[in-house]
N, C-alpha and C positions, 0 to 999 in steps of 0.2 A: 447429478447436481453440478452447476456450473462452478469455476471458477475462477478468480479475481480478474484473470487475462480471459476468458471466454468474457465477462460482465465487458471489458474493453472492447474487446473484438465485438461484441455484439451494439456496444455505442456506436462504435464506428462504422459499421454496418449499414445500421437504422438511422446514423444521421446523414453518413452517404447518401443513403436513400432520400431524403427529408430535403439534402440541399436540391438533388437532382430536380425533384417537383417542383421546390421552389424556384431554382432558376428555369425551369419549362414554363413553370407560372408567368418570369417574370417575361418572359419574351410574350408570351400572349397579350396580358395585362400593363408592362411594364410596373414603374412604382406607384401605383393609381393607390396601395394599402398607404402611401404616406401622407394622404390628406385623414387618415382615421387618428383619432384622441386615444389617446392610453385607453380609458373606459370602455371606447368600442371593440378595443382589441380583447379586452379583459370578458366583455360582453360574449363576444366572438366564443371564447375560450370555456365561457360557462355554458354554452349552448352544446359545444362539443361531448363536454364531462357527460352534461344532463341526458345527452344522447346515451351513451356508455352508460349509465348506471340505468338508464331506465329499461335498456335492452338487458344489464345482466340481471334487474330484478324479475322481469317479465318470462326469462330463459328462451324470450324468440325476439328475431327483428320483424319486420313488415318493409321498410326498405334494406333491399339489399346493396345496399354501401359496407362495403368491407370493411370490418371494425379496425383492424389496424390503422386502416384511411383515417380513421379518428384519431388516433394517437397521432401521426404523423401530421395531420391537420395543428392537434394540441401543441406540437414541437416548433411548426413553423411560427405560429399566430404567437406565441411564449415569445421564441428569436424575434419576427415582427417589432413585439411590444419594447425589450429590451433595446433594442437598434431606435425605437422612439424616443424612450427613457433618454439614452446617449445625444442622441443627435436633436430631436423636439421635430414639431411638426412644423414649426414654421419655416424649415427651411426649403419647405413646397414638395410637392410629389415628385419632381426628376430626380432619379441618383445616377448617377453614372453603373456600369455594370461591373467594374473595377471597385470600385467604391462600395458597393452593395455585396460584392462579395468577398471584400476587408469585413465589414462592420458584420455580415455574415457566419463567417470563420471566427470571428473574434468571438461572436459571443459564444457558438460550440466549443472553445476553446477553455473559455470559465466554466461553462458546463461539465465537461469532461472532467478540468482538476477537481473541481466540488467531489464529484463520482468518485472520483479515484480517493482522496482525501477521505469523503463520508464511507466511502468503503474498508479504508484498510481502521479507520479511531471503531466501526458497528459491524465489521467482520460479515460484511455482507447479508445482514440479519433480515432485508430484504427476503431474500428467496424462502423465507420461512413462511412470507405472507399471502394472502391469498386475491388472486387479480381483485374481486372484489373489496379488498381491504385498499390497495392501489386508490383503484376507481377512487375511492371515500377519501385517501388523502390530498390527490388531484382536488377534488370537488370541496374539500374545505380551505385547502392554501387560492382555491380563486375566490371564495367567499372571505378571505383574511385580505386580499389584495382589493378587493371591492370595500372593504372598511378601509382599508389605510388610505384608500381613494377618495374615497368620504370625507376623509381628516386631511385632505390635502397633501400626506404622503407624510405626515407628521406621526410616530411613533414613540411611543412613552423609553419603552425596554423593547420591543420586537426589533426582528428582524425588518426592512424595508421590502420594497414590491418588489422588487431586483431578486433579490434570497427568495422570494416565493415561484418567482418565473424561471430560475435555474432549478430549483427544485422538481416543478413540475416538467420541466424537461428530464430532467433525471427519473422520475417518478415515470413520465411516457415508457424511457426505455425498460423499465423493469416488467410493466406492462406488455410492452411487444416480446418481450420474453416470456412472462406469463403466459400470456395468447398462442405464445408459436410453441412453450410445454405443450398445451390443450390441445391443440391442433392432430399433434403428432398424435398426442394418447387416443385423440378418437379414430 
């Protein structure tokens, strides 16, 4: 079983890995993602889940795209949206590459303390659960961000869209954990 500093190590890992794509991404594409609206990124993110649950309910894929690809997909598109959230879309698609990889790091940064915080108050009660149980929490905090999208970002008592997109970052890594358990045992 893992522990508090492996759960770190294993952040840090998966989101090394996560920024590398993303800045490989951005030299391809540059920041062409920042003419996209909150919604499309949220859109983006439910299409990813819905991939992930429908392969673990079925027990097979038919494309072979590496499932992890998915998590990591979920991690950048989550960062994306938050880096929108902060900065808005109108301030046009260019970011500098300096700048992109401020707003970047910052937001793994909230991520991480969240982790680290939500782990040590729930004793990492995560690792109890089972990837598919993941999946279903990913898949309901994009379904809670697409209401509070609805209502304009207006919340009675919830959390805002921000707490559900650090969440689901945090929630990816426990998954690529999950994943890379399975991996081994077969």
């Amino acid at each position: 079983m893992y522990t508090d500093v492996t759960t770190r190590e294993s952040f840090d890992k998966y989101l090394s890995h996560c920024r590398d794509i993303f800045l490989k991404k951005n030299e391809d594409y540059g920041t062409s993602w920042r003419v996209l609206r909150p919604e499309s990124l949220t859109d983006q993110i439910l299409i990813k889940i819905s991939r992930l649950r429908s392969v673990d309910e079925k027990g097979e894929q038919k494309v072979n795209d590496p499932l992890d690809g998915e998590f990591f997909g979920l991690i950048n598109y989550s960062i994306m949206a938050l880096i929108q959230m902060n900065m808005g879309t109108e301030a046009g698609p260019e970011m500098s590459l300096d700048n992109l990889k401020r707003e970047y790091d910052g937001q793994v940064q909230k991520a991480r303390a969240l982790l680290v915080q939500k782990n040590h108050d729930y004793g990492e009660a995560w690792k109890m659960m089972r990837l598919s149980s993941i999946i279903d929490i990913i898949l309901m905090k994009v379904h809670r961000i697409k209401s509070i999208e609805e209502k304009n970002g207006v919340t009675l008592i919830s959390e805002g869209i921000d707490a559900n997109y650090l969440d689901i970052i945090n929630y990816c890594i426990f998954g690529l954990v999950k994943l890379e358990e399975q991996n081994v045992e077969e």
